[in-house]
N, C-alpha and C positions, 0 to 999 in steps of 0.2 A: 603492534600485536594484532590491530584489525585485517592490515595488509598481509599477514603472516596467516591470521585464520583464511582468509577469502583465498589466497594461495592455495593450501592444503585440499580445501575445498574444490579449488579448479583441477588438482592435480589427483585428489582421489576419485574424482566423480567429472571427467572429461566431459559430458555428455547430457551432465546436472544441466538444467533452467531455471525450475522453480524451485523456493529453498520456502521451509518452512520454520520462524522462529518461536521458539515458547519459552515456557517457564513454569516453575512447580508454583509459585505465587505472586502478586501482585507486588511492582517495584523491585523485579529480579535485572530487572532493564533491558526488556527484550525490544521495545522502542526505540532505545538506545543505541542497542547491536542491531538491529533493521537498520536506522539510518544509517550508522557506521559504514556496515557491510556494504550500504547502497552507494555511498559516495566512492568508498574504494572501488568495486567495479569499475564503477562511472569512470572514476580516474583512470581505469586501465583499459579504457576503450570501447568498455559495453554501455550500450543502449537500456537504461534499466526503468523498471516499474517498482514502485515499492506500494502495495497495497493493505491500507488500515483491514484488517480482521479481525479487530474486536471492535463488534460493532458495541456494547458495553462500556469500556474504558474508553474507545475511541481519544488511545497516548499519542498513534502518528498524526492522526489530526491536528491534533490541538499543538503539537508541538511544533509543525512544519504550518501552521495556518494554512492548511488548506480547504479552497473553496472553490465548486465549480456552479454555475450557475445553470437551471435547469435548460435546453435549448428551446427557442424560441418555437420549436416545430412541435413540441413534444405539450409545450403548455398550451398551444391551439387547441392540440389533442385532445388534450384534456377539459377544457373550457366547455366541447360541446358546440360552439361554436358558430364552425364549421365542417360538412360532412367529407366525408374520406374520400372521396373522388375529387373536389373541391380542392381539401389540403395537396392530394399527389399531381394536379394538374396546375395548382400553384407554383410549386415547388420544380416543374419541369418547368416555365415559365420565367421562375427567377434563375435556373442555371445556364437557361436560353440567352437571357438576354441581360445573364450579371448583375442583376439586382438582388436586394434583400425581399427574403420571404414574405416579409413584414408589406412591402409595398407593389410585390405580385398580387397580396391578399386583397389590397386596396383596389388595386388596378381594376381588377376583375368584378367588383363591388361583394366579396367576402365577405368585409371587414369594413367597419370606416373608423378613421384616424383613430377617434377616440377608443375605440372598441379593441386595436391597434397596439396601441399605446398602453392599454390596460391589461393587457395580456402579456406585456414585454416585462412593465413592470411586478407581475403573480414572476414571471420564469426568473426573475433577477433577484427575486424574495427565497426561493424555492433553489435550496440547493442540493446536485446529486450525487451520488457514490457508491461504492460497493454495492449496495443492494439493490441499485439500479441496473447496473452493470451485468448483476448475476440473472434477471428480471429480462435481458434482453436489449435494453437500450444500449449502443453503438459505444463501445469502449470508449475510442476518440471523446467525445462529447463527454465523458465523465471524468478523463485524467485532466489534475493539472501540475502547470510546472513549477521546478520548485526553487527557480531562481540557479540554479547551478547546472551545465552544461550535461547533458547525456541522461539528467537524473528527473523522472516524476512519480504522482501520485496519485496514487486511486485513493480517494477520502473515505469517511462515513458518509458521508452527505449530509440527508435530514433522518435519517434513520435511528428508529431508537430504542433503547435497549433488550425491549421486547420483542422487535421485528428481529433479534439473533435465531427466536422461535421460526423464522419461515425461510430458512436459511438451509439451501439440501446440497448431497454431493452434486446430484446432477447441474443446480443449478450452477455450484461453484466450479465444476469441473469444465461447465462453457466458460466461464469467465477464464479459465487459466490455458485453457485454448486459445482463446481470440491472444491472451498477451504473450503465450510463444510464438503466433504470428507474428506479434508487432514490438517485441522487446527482445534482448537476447536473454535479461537477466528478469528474475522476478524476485521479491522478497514481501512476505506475508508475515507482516507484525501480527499474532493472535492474544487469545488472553490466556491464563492460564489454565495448564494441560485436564488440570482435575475439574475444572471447574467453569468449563465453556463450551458449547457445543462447537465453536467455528476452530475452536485448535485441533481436536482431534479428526474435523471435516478438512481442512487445508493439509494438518500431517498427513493423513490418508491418500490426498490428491497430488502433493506435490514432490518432487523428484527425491530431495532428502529434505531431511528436519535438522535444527542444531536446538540443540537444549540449551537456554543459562541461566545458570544456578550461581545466587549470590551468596558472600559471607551472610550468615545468618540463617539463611534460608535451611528448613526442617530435613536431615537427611531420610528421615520416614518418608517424607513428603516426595523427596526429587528422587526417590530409589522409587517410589509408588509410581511417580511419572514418566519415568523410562520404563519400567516396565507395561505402562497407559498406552504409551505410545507403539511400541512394538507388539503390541496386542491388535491395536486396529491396524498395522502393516505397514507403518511407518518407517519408513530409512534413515533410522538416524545415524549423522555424519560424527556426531561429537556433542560433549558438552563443553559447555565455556563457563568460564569462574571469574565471578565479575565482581566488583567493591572489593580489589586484592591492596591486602597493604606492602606498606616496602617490601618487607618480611616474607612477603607470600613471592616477590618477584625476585629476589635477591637468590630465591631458594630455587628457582623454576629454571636456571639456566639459562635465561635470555640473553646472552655477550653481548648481541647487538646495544642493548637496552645500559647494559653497565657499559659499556665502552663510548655509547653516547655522553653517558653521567662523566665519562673520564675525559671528555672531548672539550667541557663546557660552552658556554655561550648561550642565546635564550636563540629562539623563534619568535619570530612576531604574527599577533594571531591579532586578527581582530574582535574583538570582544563581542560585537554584534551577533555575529557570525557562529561563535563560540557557543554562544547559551541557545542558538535556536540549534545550531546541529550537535551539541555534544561532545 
């Protein structure tokens, strides 16, 4: 069924990049359908990004372990340290002559060992993501991979639930430039549409949105939320119906899906594998 939506997807919107996911409420499993969506891509040959947008729930984090550790250049930076001329003449230094940053700094008498060393260890403490990213610091240095071929992640980093307050279009709207440079595919786990500022800031920015709405979920709620979303200009591609029982699939027409059940036999899945991706 994932393979069947990211189809439709490719086929109604040729030209889509960035896909925005939501949902009318929390545990609709828009995390869920992000990674989903992301691994099939991946599977079908794209180069994908998948980027936590709720910095709040921060669910693709925590679900894919993701963690980038701050770059070594950046904590300099920040340290105080060393002045700006210093760090940029290091740094042409160490791509001179292929060494680490760390022992350009030394070289030159910047830094000494200790001072070094206490610095690597603040950047290796200090993790970063999304709101780094939107902030300005170098995409690369903020994705990491997520063990699966074609597929990464923009995290939250150390970001916390309040820093969603300094969170603008423009800012995110540089971030979703740099990763149609550098990805084909993007997909934007947010929180939900009524009740986040970054859902209706990424639905706004990004090429289409897919809504999913689980059993249970208030139809007050998810009728209020498409309407939420096509207010701020939103494209949305479709909604997805998620926690469906037999009942609901039996009913929906999927032959593929009953013809499987009539094929029998199992898939071997590994279980490890299983619970971190879904």
């Amino acid at each position: 069924a994932v393979n069947h939506i990211r189809t439709l997807l490719q086929i109604n919107g040729p030209s889509d990049r960035v896909f925005s996911i939501t949902g009318p409420a929390a545990g609709s499993g828009k995390s869920s359908l992000t990674v989903a969506l992301g691994l099939s891509f991946a599977a079908s040959g794209n180069r994908v990004l998948l980027i936590d947008g709720d910095i709040v729930g921060a669910g693709l984090t925590r679900r894919l372990g993701a963690v980038v550790a701050q770059p070594f250049s950046e904590a300099v930076r920040e340290s105080g340290r060393v002045s700006a001329p210093d760090l940029d003449e290091a740094e042409a230094v160490a791509l001179q002559r292929g060494v680490s940053l760390a022992d350009a700094l030394i070289a030159n008498g910047a830094l000494t060992s200790d001072e070094a060393a206490s610095i690597a260890a603040t950047a290796e403490d200090s993790a970063v993501g999304v709101m780094d990213a939107c902030e300005g610091l170098a995409l690369d240095d903020c994705v990491a991979p997520s063990g699966i071929p074609r597929l990464h992640v923009l995290p939250v980093g150390n970001a916390r639930p309040e820093d969603a307050g300094l969170l603008s279009p423009k800012s995110l709207r540089r971030l979703l430039s740099s990763a149609r440079e550098q990805y084909d595919i993007a997909l934007i786990d947010t929180g939900p549409v009524l009740g986040s500022l970054e859902a209706s800031m990424a639905a706004a920015e990004a090429d289409a949105t897919v809504l999913i709405v689980s059993r249970g979920d208030s139809r007050k709620i998810a009728e209020r939320s498409l309407q939420h979303l096509r207010e701020v200009g939103a494209s949305v591609r479709g909604v997805v119906f998620n926690h469906a029982l037999d009942d609901d699939l039996s009913d929906s027409s999927y032959g593929s899906m009953v013809a499987q059940d009539r094929r029998g036999g199992t898939v071997a899945v590994d279980p490890a594998v299983a619970a971190r991706f879904g």
